[in-house]
MOPAC internal coordinates of N, CA, C and O (Angstrom, degrees):
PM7 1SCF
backbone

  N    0.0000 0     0.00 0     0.00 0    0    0    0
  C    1.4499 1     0.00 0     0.00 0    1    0    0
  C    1.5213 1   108.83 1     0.00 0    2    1    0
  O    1.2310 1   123.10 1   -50.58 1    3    2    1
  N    1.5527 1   111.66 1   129.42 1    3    2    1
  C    1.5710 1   101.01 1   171.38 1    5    3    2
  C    1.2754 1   118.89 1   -63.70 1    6    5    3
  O    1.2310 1   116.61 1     3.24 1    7    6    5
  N    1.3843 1   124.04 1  -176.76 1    7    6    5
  C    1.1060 1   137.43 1  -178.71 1    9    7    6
  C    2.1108 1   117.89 1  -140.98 1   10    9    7
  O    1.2310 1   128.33 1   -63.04 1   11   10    9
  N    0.6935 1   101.57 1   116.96 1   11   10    9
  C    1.4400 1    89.90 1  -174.99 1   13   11   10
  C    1.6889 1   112.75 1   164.92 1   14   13   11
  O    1.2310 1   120.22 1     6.59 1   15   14   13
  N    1.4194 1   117.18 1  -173.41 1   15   14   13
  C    0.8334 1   118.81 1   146.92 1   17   15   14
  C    1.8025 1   149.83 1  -103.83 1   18   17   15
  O    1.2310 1   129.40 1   -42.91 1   19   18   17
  N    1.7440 1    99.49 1   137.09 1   19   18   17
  C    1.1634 1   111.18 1  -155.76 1   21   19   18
  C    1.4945 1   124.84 1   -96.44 1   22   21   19
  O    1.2310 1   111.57 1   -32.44 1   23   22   21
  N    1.2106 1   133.49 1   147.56 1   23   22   21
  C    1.7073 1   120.62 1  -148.45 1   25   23   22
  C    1.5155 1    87.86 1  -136.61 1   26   25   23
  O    1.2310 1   122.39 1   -40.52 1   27   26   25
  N    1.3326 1   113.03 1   139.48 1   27   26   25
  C    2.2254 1   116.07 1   143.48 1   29   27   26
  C    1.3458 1   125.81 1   -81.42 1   30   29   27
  O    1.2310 1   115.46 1   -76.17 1   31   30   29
  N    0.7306 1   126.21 1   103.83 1   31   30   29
  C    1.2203 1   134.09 1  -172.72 1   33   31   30
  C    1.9446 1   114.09 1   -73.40 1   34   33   31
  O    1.2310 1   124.27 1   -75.48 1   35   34   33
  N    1.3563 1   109.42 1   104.52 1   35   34   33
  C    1.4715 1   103.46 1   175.69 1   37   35   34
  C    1.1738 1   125.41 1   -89.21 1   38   37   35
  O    1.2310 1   120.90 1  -169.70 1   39   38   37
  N    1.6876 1   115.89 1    10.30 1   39   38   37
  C    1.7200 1   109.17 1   172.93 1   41   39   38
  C    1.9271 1    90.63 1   -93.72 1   42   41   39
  O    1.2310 1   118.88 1   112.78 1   43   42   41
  N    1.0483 1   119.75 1   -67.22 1   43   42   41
  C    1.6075 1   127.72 1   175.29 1   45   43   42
  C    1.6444 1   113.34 1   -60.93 1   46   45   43
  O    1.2310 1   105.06 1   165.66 1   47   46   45
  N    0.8163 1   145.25 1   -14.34 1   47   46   45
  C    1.6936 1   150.05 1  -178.71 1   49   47   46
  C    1.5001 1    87.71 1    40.58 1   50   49   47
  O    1.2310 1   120.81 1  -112.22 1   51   50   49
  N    1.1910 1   116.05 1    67.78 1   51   50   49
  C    1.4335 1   108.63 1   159.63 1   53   51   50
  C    1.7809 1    93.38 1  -156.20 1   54   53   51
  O    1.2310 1   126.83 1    -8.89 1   55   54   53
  N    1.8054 1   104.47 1   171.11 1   55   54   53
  C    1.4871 1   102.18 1  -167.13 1   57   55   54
  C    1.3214 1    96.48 1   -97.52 1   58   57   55
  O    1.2310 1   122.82 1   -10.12 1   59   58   57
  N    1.8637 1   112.19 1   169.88 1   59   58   57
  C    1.2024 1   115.32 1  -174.17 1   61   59   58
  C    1.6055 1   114.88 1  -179.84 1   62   61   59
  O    1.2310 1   136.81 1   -40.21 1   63   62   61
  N    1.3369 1    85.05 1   139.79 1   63   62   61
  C    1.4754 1    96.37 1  -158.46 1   65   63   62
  C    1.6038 1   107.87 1   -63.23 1   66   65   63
  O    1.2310 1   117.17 1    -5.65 1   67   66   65
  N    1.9221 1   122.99 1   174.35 1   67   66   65
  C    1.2312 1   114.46 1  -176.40 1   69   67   66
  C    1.5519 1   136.44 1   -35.43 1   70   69   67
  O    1.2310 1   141.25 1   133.34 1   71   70   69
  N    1.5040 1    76.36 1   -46.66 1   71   70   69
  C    1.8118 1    94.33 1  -177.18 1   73   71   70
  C    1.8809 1   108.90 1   -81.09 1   74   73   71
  O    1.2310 1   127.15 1  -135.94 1   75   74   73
  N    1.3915 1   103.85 1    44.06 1   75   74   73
  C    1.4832 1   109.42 1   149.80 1   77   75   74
  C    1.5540 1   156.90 1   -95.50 1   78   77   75
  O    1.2310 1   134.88 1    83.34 1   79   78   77
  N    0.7512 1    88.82 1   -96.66 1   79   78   77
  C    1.8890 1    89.47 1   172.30 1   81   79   78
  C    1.5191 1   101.98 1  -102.86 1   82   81   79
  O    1.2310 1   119.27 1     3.48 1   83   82   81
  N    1.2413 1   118.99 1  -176.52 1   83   82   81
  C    1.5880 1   126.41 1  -166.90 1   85   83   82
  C    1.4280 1    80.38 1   -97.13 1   86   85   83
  O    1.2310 1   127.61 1   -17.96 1   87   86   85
  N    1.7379 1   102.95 1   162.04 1   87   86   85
  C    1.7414 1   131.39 1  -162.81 1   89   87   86
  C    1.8844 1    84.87 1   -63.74 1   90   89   87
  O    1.2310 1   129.19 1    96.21 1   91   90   89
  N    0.7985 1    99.89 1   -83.79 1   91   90   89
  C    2.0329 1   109.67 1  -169.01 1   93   91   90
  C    1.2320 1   118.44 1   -39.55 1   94   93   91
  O    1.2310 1   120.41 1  -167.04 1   95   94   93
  N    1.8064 1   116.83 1    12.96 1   95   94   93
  C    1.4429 1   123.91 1   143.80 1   97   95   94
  C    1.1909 1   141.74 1  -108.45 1   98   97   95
  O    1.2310 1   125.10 1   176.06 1   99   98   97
  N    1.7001 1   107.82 1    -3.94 1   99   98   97
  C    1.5022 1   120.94 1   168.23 1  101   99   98
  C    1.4681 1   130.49 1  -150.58 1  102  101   99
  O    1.2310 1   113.70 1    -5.84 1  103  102  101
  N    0.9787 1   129.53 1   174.16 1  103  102  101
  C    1.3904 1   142.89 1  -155.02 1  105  103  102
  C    1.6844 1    95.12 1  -102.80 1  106  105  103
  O    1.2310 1   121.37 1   -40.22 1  107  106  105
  N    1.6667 1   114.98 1   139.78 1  107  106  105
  C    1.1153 1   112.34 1   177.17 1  109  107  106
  C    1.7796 1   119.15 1   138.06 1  110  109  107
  O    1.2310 1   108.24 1   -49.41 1  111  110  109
  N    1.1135 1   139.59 1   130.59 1  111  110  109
  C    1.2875 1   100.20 1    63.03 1  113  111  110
  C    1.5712 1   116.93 1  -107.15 1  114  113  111
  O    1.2310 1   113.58 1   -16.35 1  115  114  113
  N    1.5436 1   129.75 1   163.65 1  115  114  113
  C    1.2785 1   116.92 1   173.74 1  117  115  114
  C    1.1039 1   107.99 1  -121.44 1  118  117  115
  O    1.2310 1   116.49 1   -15.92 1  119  118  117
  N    1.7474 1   124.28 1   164.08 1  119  118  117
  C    1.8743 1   108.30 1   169.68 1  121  119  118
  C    1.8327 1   120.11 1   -69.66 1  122  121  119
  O    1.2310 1   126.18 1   156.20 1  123  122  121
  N    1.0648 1   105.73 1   -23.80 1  123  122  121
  C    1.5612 1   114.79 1  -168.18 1  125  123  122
  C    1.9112 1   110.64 1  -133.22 1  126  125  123
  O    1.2310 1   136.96 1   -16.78 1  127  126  125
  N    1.2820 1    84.75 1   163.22 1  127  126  125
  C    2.3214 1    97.19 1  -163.93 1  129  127  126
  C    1.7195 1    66.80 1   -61.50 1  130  129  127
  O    1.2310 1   120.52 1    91.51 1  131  130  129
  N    1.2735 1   116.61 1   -88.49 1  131  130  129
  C    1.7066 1   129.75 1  -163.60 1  133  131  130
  C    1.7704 1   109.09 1   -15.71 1  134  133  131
  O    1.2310 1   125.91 1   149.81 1  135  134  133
  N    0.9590 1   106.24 1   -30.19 1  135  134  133
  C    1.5709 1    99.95 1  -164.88 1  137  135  134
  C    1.9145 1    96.93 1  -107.64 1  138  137  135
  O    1.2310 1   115.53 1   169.67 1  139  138  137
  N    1.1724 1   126.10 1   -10.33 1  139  138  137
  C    1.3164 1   143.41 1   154.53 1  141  139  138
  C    1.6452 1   118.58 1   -48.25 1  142  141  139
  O    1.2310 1   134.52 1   125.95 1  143  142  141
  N    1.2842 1    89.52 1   -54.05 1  143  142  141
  C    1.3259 1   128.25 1  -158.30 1  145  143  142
  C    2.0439 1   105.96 1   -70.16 1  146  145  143
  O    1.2310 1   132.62 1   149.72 1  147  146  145
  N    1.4946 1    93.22 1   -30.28 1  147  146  145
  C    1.7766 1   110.39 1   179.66 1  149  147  146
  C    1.2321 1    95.24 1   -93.91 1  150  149  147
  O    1.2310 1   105.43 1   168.12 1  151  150  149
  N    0.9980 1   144.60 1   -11.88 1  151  150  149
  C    1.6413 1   145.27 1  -149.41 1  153  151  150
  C    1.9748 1    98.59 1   -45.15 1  154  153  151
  O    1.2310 1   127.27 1   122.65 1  155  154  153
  N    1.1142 1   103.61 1   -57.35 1  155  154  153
  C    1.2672 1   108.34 1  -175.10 1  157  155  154
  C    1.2392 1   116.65 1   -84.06 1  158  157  155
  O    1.2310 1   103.02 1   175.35 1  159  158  157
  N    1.4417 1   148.77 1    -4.65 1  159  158  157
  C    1.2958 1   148.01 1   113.56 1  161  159  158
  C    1.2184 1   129.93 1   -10.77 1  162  161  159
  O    1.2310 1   125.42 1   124.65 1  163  162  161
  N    2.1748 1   107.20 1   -55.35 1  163  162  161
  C    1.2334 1   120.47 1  -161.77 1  165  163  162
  C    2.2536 1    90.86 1   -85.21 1  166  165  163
  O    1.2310 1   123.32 1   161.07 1  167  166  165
  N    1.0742 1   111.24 1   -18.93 1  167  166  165
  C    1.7220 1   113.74 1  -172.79 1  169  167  166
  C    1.7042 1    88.89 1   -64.20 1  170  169  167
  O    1.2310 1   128.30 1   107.46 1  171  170  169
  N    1.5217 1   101.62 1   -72.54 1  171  170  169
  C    1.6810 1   103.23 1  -164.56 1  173  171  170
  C    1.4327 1   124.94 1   -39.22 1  174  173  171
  O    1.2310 1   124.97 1   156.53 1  175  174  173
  N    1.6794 1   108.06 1   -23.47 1  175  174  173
  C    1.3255 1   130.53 1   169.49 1  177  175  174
  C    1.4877 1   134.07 1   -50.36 1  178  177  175
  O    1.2310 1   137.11 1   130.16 1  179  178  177
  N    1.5758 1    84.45 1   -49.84 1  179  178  177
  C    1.6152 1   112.19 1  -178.41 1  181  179  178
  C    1.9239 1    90.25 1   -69.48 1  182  181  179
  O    1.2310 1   129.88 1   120.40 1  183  182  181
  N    1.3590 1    98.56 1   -59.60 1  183  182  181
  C    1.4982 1   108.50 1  -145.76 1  185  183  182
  C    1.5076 1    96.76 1   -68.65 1  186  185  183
  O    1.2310 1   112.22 1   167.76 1  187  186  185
  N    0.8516 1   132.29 1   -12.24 1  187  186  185
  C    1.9173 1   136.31 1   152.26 1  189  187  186
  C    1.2584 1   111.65 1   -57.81 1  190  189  187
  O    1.2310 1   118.77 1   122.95 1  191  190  189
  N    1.6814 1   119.96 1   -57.05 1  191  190  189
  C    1.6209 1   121.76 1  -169.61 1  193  191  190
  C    1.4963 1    90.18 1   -65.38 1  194  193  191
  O    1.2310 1   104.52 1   119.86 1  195  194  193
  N    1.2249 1   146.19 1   -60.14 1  195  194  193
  C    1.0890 1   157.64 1  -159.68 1  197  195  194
  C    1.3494 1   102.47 1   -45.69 1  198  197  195
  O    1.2310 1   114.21 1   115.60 1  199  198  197
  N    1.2172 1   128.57 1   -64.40 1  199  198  197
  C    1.5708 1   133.57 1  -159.64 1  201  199  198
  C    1.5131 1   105.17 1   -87.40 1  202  201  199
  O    1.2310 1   121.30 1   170.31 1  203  202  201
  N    1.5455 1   115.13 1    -9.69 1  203  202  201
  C    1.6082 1   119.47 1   168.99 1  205  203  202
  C    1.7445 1   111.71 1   -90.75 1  206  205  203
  O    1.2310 1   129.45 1   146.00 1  207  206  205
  N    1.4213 1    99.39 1   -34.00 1  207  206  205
  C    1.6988 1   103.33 1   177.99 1  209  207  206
  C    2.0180 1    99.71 1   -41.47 1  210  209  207
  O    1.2310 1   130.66 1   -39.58 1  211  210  209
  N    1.5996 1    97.05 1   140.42 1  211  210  209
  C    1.1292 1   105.50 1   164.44 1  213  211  210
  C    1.6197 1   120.00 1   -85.39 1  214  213  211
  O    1.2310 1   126.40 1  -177.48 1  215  214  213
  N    1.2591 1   105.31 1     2.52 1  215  214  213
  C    1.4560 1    91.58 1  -155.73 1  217  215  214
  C    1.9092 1    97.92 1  -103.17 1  218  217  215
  O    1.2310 1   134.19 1   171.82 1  219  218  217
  N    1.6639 1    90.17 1    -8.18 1  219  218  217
  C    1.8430 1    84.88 1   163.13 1  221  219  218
  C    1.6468 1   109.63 1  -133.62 1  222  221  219
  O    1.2310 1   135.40 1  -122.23 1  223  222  221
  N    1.2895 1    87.81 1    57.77 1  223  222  221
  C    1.6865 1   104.14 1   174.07 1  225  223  222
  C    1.8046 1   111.80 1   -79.01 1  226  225  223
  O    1.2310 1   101.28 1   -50.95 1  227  226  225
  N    1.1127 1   151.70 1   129.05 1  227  226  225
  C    1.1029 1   116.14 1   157.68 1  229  227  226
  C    1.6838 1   123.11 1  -106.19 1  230  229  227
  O    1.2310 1   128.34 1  -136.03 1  231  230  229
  N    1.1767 1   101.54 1    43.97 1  231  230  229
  C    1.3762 1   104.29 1  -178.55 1  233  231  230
  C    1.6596 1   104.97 1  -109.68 1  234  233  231
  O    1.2310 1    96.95 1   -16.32 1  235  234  233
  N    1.5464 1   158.47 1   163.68 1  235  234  233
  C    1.0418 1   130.28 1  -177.31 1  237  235  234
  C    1.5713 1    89.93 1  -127.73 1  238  237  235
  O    1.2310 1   119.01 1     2.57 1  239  238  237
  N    1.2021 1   119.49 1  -177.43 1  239  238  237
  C    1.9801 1   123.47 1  -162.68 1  241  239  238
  C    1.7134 1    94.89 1   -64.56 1  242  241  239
  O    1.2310 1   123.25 1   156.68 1  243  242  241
  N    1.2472 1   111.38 1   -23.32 1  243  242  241
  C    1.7870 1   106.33 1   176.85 1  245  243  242
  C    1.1826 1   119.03 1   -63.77 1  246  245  243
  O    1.2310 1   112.95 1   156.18 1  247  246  245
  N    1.4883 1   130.92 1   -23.82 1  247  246  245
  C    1.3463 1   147.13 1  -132.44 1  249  247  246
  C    1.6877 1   120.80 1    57.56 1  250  249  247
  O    1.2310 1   123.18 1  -163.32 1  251  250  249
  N    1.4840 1   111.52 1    16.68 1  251  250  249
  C    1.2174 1   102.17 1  -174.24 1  253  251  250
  C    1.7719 1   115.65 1   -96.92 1  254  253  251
  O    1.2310 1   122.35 1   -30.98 1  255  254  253
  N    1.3016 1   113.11 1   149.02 1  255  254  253
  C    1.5458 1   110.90 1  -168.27 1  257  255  254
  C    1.1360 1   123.50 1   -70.95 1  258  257  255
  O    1.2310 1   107.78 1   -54.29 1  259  258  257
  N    1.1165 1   140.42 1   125.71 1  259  258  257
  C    1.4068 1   137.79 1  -163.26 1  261  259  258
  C    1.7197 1   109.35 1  -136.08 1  262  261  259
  O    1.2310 1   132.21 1   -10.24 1  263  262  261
  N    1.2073 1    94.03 1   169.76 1  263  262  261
  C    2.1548 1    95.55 1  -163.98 1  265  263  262
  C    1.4414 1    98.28 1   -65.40 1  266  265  263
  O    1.2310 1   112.44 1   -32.09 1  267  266  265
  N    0.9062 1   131.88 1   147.91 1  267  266  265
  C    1.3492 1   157.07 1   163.76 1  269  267  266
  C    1.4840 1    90.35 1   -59.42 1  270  269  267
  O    1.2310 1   127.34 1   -36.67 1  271  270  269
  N    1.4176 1   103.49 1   143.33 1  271  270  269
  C    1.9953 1   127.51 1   162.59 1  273  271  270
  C    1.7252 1    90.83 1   -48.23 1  274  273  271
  O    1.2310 1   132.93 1   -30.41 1  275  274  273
  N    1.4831 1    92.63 1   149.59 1  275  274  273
  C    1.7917 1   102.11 1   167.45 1  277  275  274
  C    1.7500 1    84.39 1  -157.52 1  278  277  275
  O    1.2310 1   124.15 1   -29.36 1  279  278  277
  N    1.3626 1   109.64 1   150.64 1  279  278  277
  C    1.1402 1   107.19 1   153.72 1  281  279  278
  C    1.6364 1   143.31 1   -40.01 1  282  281  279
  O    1.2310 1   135.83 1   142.19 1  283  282  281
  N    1.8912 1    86.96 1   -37.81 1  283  282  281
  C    1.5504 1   113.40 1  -168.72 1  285  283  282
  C    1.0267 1   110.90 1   -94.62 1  286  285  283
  O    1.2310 1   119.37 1  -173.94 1  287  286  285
  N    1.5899 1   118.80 1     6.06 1  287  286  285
  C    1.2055 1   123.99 1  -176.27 1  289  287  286
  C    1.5946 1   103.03 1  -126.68 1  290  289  287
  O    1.2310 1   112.87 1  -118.61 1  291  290  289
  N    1.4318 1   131.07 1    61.39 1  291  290  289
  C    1.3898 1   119.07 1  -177.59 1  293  291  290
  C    1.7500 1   112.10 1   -68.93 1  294  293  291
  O    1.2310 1   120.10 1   180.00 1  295  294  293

């Protein structure tokens, strides 16, 4: 079994070890090919909790639109 670290690759949609494509084409790093291999599973995941979080909602309990979270804006 290899050992190393494992990358997704979004120009090839296939997984791949360090010595692959440049950083600004894939997702990663992971410990294992298998967990590489979900990379884009584990995004849609995030990007669900993300758009349910209240705390970067911009709608407020009125339905009215309100500024989006910014750092610069605590």
């Amino acid at each position: 079994m290899a050992h190393g670290e494992w990358y997704w690759c979004l120009k090839h949609h296939a997984v791949e070890p360090y010595e692959g494509c440049r950083s600004e084409e894939r997702l990663g790093p992971y410990a294992t090919e298998v967990e590489a291999s979900h990379a884009l599973e584990k995004v849609a995941e995030r990007n669900k909790e993300f758009d349910h979080d209240p705390r970067f909602n911009d709608v407020d309990e009125n339905g009215d639109r309100v500024e989006g979270w910014s750092p610069f804006n605590p």
